[in-house]
N, C-alpha and C positions, 0 to 999 in steps of 0.2 A: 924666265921672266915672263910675267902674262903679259900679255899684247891692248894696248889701248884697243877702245872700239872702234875704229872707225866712223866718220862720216858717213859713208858709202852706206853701213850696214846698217845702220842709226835709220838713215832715211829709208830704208828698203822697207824694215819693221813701222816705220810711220805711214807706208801707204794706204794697207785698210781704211785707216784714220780720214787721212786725207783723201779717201773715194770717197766715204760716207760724207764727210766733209762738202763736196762739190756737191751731190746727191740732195743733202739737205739744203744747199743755198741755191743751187743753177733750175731747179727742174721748171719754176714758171719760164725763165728765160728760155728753155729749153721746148717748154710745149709752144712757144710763141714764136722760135724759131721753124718747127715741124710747122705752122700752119702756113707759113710764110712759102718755104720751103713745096710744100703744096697748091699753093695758090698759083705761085709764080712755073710749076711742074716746066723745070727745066729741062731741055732736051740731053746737056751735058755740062760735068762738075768739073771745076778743074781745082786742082789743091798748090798750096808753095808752102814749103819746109824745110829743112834741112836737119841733118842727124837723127838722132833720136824723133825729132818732131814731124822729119819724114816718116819714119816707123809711122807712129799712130794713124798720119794720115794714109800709108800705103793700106791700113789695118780698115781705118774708117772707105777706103775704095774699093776692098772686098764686100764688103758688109754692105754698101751701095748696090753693089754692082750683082751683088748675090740676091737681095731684099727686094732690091726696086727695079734692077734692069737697064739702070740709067747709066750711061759712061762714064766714068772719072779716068781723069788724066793728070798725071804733076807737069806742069809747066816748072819749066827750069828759070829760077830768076832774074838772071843773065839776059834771057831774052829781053826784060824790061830794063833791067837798071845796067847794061852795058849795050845792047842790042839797040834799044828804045824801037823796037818793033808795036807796029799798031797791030791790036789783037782785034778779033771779030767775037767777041762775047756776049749780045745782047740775048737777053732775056734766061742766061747762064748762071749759074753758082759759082763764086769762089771763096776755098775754105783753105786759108792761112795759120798753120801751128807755128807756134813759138812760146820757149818757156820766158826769156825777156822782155819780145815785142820790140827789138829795138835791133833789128838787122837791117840796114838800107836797103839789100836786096829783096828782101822780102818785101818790105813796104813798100819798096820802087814797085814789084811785082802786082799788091792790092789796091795802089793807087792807079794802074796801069787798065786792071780787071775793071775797073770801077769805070773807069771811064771808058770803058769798050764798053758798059751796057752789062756790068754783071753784079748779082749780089753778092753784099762782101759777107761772109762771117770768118770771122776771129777769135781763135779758139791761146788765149796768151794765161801765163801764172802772176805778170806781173800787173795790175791796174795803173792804167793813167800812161801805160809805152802808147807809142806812136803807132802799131799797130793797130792796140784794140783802141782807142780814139781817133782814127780813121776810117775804120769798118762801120757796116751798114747795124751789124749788130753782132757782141763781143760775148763769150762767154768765159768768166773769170775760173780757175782753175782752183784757186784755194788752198791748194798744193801744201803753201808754204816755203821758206825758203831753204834751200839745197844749196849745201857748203862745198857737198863733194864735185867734182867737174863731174863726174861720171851723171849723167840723168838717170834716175829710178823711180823714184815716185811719179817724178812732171809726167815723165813716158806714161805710165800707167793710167794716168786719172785723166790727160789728153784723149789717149783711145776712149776712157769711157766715157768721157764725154759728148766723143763722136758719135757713139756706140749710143747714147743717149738721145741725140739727135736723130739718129737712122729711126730706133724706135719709135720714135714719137713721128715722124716723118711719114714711115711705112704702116703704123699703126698692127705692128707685131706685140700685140699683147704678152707673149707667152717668152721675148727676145726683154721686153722692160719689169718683166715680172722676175726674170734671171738678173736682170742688173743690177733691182733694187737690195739684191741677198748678195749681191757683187763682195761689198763690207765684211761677209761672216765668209764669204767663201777664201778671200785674201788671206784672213785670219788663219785659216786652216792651211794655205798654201804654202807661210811661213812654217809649219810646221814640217813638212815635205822635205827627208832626209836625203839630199843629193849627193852624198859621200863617196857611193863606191863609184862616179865617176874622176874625184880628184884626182887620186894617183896618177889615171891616163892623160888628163888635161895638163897636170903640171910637168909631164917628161914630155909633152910634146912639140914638135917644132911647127906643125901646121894643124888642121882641123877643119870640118866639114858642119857647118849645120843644116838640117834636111826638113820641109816641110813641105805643104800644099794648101790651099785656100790662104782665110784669116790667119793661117798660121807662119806663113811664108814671111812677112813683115816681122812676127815676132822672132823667125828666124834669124832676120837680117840685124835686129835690132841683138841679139845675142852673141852674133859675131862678131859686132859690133863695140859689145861690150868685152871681151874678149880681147881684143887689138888693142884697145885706149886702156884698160886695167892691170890686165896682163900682160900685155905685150906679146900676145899668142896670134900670129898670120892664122887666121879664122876668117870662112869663105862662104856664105848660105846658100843655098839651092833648092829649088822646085827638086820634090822627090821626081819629077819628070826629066826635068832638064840636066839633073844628073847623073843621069843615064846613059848620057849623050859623053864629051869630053871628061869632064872632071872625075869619072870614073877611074882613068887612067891611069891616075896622081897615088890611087890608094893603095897600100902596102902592109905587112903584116901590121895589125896593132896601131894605125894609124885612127884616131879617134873619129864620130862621126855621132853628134848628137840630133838625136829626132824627135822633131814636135809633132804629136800625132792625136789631134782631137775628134770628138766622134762625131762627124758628120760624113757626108758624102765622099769625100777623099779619103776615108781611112782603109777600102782597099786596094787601092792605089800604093798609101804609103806603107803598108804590108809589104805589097810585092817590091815594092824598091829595099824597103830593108833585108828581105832573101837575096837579092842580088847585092847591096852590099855587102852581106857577110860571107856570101861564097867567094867574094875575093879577100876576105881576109880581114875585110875591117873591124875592128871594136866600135859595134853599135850601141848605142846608148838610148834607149826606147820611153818619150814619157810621154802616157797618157794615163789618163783612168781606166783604163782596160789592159793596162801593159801587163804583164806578168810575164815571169821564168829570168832568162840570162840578162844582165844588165838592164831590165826593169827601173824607171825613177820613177817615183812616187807622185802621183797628181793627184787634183780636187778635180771631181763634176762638179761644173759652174752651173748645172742648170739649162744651159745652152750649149752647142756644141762649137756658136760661135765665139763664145763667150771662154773657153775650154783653153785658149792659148796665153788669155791674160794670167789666169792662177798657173799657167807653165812658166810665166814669164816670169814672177815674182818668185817662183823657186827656183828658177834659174839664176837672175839676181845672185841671190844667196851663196848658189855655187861660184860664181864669177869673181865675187870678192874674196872669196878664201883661195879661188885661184890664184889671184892676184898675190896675195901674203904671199903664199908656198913658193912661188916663182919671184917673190923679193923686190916685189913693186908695192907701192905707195897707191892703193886704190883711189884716194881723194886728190890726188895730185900729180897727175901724168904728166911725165916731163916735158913733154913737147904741146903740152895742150892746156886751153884756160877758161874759164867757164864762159862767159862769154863771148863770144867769135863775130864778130861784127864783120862778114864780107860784101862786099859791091857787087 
């Protein structure tokens, strides 16, 4: 019997769309943010998100913190909307994700920033949440609406939007000349046959995903995806900081997927993968340069920062068909709902 399509996979395939999409509507908002953002040359960013829209923002704190030098930190929102702690943020940035806009904690969070003295920006998909109508200045996402619980596209078009910001911010010509080709590179991303990793994903009972820099976020956000689709105990890790304990855990054939884009980390994330495989792991290697044993197939985005979105969206792709093979309902986790409104 053929298999309906999924939601999940539906919107995976709709992302391009929906980048080019934000691309063509957000970039004045976006250059007027960058000046802002300059003017006001904050000493330190702090972000609030949760799930997936943590991902983007841990994504957009690399891509800061590598570009411009400037600190970013997640504030946990607790602090504001249970805590009610007074913060010292003047003359600060705070950058709020959300695909809703409409989580008390969060907005407890941006209302809190705000009046410590910091600028808000709000990065939401949906127009008119309490979010982006309480921010100093809101960037709409365009996305579209997402049926599946799992986030995919919001994830994707969140980062570049940040990613859009940084650029314009740091005034890295050659970082928004990669983003604007962002659209054709996606295109190709979906095309990225991640197959011979199912077999090991679907018999396993745990998993490792391994990254460094920009990529470390899209790691987490994979494992992420992983747990809530498939129902697979998936764990991410600094190709550094797995060095350390979680090495221990690995056993023959225990799967251990690696995001590995080409920048500064990638001989780093070389030598981590030699020491994963001398104890035995199945590594799973994707970059544009991967070749030989368990090889997946990636797009150069152009950027090296830019390198781990088209990992993510072939990723994606993988996740969902894990999910099937392992006999879960990729749009419909049982314990989870698309909306999550916590305090």
């Amino acid at each position: 019997m053929t298999q309906t399509r999924s939601h999940m996979a539906a919107e995976i395939a709709e992302t391009p769309e929906a980048v080019a999409r934000f691309l063509d509507r957000e970039m004045t908002g976006v250059t007027e943010i960058g000046h802002r953002l300059r003017t006001l040359d904050p000493a330190v960013v702090v972000t609030c998100a949760r799930g997936s829209s943590d991902h983007a923002a841990a994504f957009f704190k690399y891509l800061v913190e590598i570009h411009l030098g400037i600190p970013v930190a997640s504030i946990g929102p607790s602090v504001a909307s249970i805590y009610h702690a007074p913060l010292r943020l003047r003359s600060a940035a705070v950058v709020s994700v959300s695909q809703s806009g409409q989580s008390p904690d969060i907005v407890a969070l941006q209302a809190a920033a705000r009046r410590a003295g910091a600028l808000a920006l709000s990065v939401v998909n949906q127009a008119g949440s309490p979010l982006s109508t309480e921010a100093d200045v809101t960037l709409l996402l365009h996305a579209g609406k997402e049926k599946s619980v799992a986030a995919t596209k919001s994830c994707v078009v969140s980062a570049v939007a940040l990613t859009a910001v940084v650029a314009e911010w740091s005034g890295d010509a050659a970082l928004r000349n990669a983003l604007l080709r962002l659209p054709e590179t996606l295109n190709a991303a979906l095309s990225c046959d991640w197959s011979a990793a199912l077999p090991a994903f679907q018999a396993a009972q745990s998993a490792y995903v391994v990254a460094r820099g920009p990529a470390l976020p899209v790691a987490a956000e994979a494992a992420l995806k992983l747990k809530e689709t498939a129902v697979l105990h998936a764990e991410a890790f600094s190709g550094a900081e797995v060095m350390h304990g979680p090495l221990q855990l690995l056993e023959p054939g225990f799967p251990v997927l690696v995001f590995r884009q080409r920048d500064a980390a990638a001989p780093g994330i070389d030598q981590a993968v030699s020491r994963l495989r001398a104890v035995q792991g199945r590594v799973f290697i994707a970059s544009p340069d991967a070749g030989g044993l368990d090889a997946l197939p990636s797009v150069a985005a152009g950027h090296g920062s830019l390198d781990p979105l088209a990992m993510l969206l072939s990723f994606y792709t993988l996740a969902e068909r894990v999910a099937r093979a392992r006999g879960h309902d990729p749009d419909h986790p049982s314990h989870l709902r698309k909306v999550t409104e916590t305090v």
